[in-house]
C-alpha beads as a LAMMPS data file, in Angstrom:
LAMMPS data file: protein, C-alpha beads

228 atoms
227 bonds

1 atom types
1 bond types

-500.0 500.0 xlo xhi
-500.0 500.0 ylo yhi
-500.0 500.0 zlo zhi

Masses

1 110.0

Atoms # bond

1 1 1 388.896 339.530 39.159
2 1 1 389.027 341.705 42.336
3 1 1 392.577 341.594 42.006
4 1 1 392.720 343.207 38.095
5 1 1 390.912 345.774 39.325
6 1 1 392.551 347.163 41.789
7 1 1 395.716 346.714 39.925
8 1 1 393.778 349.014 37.034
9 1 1 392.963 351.185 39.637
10 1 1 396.340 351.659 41.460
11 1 1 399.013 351.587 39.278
12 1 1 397.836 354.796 37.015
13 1 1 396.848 356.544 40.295
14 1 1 400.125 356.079 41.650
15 1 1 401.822 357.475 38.102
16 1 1 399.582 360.312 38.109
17 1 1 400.593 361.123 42.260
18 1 1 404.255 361.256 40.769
19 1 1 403.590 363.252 38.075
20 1 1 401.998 366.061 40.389
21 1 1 405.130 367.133 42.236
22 1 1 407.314 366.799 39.284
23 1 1 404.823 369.745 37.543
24 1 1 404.861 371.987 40.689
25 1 1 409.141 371.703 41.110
26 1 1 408.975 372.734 37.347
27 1 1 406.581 375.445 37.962
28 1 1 408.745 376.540 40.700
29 1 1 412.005 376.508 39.316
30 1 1 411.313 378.401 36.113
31 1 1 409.395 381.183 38.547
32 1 1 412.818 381.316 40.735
33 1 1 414.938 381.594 37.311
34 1 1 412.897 384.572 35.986
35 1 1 412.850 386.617 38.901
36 1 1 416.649 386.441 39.431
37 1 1 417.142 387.173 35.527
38 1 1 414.951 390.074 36.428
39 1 1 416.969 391.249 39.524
40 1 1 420.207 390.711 37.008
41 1 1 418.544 393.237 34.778
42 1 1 418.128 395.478 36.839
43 1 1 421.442 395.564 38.665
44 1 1 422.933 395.334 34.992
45 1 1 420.697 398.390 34.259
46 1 1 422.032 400.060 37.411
47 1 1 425.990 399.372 36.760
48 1 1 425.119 400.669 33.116
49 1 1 423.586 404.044 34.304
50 1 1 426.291 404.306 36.810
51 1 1 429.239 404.137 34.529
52 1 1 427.513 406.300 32.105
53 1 1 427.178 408.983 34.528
54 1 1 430.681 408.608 35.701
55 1 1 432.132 409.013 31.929
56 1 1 429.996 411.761 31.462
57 1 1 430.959 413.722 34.400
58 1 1 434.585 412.496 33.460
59 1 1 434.114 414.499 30.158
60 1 1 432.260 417.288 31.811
61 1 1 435.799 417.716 33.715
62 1 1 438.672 417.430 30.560
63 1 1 436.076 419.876 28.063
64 1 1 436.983 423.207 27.816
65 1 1 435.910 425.809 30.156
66 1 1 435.177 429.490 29.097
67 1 1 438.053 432.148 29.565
68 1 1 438.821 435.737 29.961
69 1 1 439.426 437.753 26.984
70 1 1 439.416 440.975 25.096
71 1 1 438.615 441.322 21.712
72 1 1 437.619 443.796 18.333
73 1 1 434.087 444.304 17.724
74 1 1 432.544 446.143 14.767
75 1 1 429.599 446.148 12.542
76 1 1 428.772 448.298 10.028
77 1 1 427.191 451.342 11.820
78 1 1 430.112 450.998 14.205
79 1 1 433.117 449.842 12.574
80 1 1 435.266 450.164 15.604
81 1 1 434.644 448.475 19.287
82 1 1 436.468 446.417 22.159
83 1 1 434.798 443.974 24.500
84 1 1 435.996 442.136 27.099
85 1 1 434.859 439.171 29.026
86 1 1 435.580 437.870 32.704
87 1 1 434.758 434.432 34.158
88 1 1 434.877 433.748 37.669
89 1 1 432.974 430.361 37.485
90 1 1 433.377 427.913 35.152
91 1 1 429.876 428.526 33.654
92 1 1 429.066 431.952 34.024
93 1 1 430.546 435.105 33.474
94 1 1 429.743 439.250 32.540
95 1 1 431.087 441.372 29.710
96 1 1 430.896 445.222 28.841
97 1 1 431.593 446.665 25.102
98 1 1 431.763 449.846 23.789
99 1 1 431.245 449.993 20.011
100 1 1 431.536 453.792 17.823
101 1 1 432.650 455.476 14.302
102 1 1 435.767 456.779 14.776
103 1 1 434.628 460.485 13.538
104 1 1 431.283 462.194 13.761
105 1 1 432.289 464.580 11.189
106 1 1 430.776 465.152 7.950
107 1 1 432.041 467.761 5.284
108 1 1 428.214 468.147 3.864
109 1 1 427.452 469.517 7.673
110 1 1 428.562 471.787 9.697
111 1 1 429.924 470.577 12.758
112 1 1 428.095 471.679 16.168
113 1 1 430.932 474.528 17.420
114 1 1 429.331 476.668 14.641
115 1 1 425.558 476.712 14.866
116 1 1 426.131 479.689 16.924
117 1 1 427.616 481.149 13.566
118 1 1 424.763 479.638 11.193
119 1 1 422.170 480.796 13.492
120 1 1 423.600 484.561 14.289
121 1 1 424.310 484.610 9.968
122 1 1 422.586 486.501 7.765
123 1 1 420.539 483.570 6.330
124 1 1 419.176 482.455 9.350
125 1 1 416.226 484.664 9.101
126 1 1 415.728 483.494 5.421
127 1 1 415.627 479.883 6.734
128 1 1 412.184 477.635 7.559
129 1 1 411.464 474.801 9.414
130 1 1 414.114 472.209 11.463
131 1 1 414.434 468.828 10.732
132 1 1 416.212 466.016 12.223
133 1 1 418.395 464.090 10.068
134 1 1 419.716 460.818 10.987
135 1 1 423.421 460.384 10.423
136 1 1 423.722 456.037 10.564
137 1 1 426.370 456.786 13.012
138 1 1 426.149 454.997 16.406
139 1 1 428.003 455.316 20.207
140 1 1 427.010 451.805 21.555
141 1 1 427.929 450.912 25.047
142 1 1 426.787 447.265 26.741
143 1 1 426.785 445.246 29.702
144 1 1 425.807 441.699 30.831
145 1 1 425.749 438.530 31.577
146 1 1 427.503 435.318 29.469
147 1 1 427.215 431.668 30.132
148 1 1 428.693 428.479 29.084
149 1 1 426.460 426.540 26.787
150 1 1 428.443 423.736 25.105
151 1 1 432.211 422.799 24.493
152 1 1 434.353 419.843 23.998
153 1 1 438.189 419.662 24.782
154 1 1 439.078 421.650 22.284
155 1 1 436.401 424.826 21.898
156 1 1 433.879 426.636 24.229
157 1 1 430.263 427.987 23.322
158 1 1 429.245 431.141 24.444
159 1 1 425.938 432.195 24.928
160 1 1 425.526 436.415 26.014
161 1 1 422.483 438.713 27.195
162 1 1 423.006 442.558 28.115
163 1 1 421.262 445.890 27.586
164 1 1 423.251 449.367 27.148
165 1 1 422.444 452.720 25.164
166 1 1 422.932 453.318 21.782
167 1 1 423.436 457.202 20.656
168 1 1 422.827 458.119 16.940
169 1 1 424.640 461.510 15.553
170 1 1 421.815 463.244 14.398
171 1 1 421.549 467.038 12.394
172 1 1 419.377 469.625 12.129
173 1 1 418.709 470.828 8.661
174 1 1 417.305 474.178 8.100
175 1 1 415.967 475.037 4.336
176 1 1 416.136 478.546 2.595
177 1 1 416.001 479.524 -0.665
178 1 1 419.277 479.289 -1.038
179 1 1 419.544 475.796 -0.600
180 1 1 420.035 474.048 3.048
181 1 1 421.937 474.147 5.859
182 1 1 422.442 471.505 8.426
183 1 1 424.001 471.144 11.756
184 1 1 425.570 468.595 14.474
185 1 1 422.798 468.216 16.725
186 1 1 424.062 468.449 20.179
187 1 1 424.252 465.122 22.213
188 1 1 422.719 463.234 19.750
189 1 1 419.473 461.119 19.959
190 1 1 419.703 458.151 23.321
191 1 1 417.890 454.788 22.988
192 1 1 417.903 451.833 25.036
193 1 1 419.578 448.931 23.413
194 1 1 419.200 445.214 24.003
195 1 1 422.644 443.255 23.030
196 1 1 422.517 439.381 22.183
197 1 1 425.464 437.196 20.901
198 1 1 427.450 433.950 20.461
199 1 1 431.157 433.763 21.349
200 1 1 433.322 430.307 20.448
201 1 1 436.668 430.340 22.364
202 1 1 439.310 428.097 21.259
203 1 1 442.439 425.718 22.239
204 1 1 444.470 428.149 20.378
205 1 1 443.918 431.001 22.697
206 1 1 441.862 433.078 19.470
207 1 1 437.742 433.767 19.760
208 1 1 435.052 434.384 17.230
209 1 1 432.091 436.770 17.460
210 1 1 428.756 437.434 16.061
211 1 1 426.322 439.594 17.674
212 1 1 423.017 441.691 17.270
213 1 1 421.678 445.176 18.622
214 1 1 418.223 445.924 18.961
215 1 1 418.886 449.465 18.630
216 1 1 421.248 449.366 16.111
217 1 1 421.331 448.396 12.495
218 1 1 424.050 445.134 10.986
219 1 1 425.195 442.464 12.838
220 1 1 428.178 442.520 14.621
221 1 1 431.399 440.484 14.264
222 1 1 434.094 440.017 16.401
223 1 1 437.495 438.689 16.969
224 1 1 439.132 438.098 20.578
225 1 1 442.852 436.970 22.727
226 1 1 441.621 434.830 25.764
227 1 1 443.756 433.756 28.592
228 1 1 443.306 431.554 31.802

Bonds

1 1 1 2
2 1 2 3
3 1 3 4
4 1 4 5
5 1 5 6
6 1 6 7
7 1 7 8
8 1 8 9
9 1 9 10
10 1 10 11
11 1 11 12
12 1 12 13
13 1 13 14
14 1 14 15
15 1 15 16
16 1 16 17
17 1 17 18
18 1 18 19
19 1 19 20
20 1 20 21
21 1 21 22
22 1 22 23
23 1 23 24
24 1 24 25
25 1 25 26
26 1 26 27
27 1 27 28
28 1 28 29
29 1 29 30
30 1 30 31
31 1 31 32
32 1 32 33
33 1 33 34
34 1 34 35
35 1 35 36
36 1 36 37
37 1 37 38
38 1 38 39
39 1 39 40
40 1 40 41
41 1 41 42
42 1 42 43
43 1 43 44
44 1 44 45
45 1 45 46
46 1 46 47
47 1 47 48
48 1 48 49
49 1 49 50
50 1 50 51
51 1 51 52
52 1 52 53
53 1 53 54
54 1 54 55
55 1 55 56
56 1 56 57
57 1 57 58
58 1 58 59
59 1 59 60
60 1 60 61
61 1 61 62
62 1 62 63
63 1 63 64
64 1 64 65
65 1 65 66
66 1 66 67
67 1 67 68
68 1 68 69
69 1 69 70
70 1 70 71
71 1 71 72
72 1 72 73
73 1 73 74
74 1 74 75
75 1 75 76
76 1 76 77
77 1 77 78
78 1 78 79
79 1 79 80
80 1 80 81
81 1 81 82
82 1 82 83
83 1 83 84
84 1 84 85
85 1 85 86
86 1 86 87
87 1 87 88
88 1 88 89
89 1 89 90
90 1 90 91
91 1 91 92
92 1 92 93
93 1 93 94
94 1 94 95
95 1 95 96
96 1 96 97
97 1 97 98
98 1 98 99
99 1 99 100
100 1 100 101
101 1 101 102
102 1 102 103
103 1 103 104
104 1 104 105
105 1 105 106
106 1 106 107
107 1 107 108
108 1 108 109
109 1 109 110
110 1 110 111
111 1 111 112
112 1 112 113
113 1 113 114
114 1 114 115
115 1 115 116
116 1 116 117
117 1 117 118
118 1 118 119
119 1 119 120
120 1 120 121
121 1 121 122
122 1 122 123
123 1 123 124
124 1 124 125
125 1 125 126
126 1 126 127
127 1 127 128
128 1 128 129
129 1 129 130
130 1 130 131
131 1 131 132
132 1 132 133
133 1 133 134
134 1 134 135
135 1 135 136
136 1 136 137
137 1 137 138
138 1 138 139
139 1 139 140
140 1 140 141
141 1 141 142
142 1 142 143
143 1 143 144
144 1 144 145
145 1 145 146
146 1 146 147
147 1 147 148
148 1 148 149
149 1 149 150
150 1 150 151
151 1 151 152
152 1 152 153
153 1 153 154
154 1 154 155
155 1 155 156
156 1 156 157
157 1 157 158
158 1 158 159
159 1 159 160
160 1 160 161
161 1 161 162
162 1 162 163
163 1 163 164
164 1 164 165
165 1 165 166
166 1 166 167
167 1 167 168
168 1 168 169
169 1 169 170
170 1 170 171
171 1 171 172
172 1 172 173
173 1 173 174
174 1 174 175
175 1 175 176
176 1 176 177
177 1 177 178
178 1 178 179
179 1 179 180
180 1 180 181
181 1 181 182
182 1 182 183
183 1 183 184
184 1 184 185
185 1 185 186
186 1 186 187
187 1 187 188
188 1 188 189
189 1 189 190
190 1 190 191
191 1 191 192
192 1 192 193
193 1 193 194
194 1 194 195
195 1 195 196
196 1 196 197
197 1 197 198
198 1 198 199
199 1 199 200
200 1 200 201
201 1 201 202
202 1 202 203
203 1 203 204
204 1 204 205
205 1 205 206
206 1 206 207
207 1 207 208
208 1 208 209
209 1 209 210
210 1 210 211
211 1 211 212
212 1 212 213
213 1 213 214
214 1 214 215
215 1 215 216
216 1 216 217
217 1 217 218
218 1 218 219
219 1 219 220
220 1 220 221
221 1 221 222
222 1 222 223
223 1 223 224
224 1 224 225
225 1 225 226
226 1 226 227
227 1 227 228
């Protein structure tokens, strides 16, 4: 009787004490195999970044960088212009334009050599009151900065930022009662002028313009020759 006993007793304690160390070499294994997936993750992760980075800056290097040029400018207040642009850095770069109407002339005015005449005439002393009349046309002159602000291999996005003057023609009109008179004003009336535009360069060595000035009304459009 003693004898079934004990072998009741033993023989499942002795399964159950190899049982134990089978668990913990399980537990310890599948521990070990998730922290070296985890360290392959993260090297993968690493090797991924690293290669994207290089392409990109491989990219960076074959897209197009910006170039000098010279171009046509007008708008509608100022139908003739030239600008030019000069980069010294692949990025960043300064331009000047100077933007007018080809003639300040008027035949319902007088020009400005004779308002010594209209004012030493006769009707002078019949005339009353001065008032300035704007004349719509403009003497625009800019400078400032450009940068680089996207491309590809085959175009360049310009991005530029400047402040100039902006002179409007203006006349002086004199009324009488026998009808008015009006004159060049001298010098014309000065404003300051802020300048902002977008410049593509192309692969094909032609640019396209658009523009704005504060001070000025119409947009302005453009057309340029660059070279390295």
């Amino acid at each position: 009787m003693k004898k079934l006993l004990l072998i009741f007793f033993i023989i499942p304690t002795f399964f159950y004490g190899q049982d134990v160390p089978l668990t913990e070499k399980k537990v310890t294994t599948e521990s070990m195999e998730n922290k070296e997936r985890k360290l392959k993750e993260k090297a993968d992760d690493k090797v991924r970044k690293e290669n994207t980075k290089r392409t990109n800056k491989h990219n960076r290097s074959l897209a197009m960088h910006p170039k000098n040029q010279i171009g046509y400018i007008f708008s509608p207040a100022c139908p003739w212009g030239l600008n030019y642009y000069h980069f010294s850095h692949e990025r960043f770069g300064w331009y000047a334009d100077y933007k007018f109407t080809w003639s300040m002339a008027n035949s319902d005015y007088w020009p400005a050599w004779e308002r010594d005449y209209i004012e030493a005439g006769p009707l002078y002393k019949t005339m009353t009151g001065n008032q300035v009349l704007s004349s719509g046309r403009y003497t625009v002159f800019n400078g400032g900065l450009s940068t680089r602000i996207a491309g590809d291999r085959n175009s360049v996005w310009i991005f530029n930022i400047g402040i100039g003057s902006a002179t409007e023609m203006s006349y002086d009109e004199y009324s009488s009662e026998y009808g008015s008179i009006s004159y060049v004003r001298n010098g014309g009336v000065s404003k300051m002028n802020l300048n902002l535009g977008i410049l593509r360069q192309t692969s094909s060595l032609i640019s396209w313009q658009v523009g704005f000035d504060s001070a000025v009304p119409g947009i302005n459009f453009g057309i340029g020759f660059t070279w390295d």
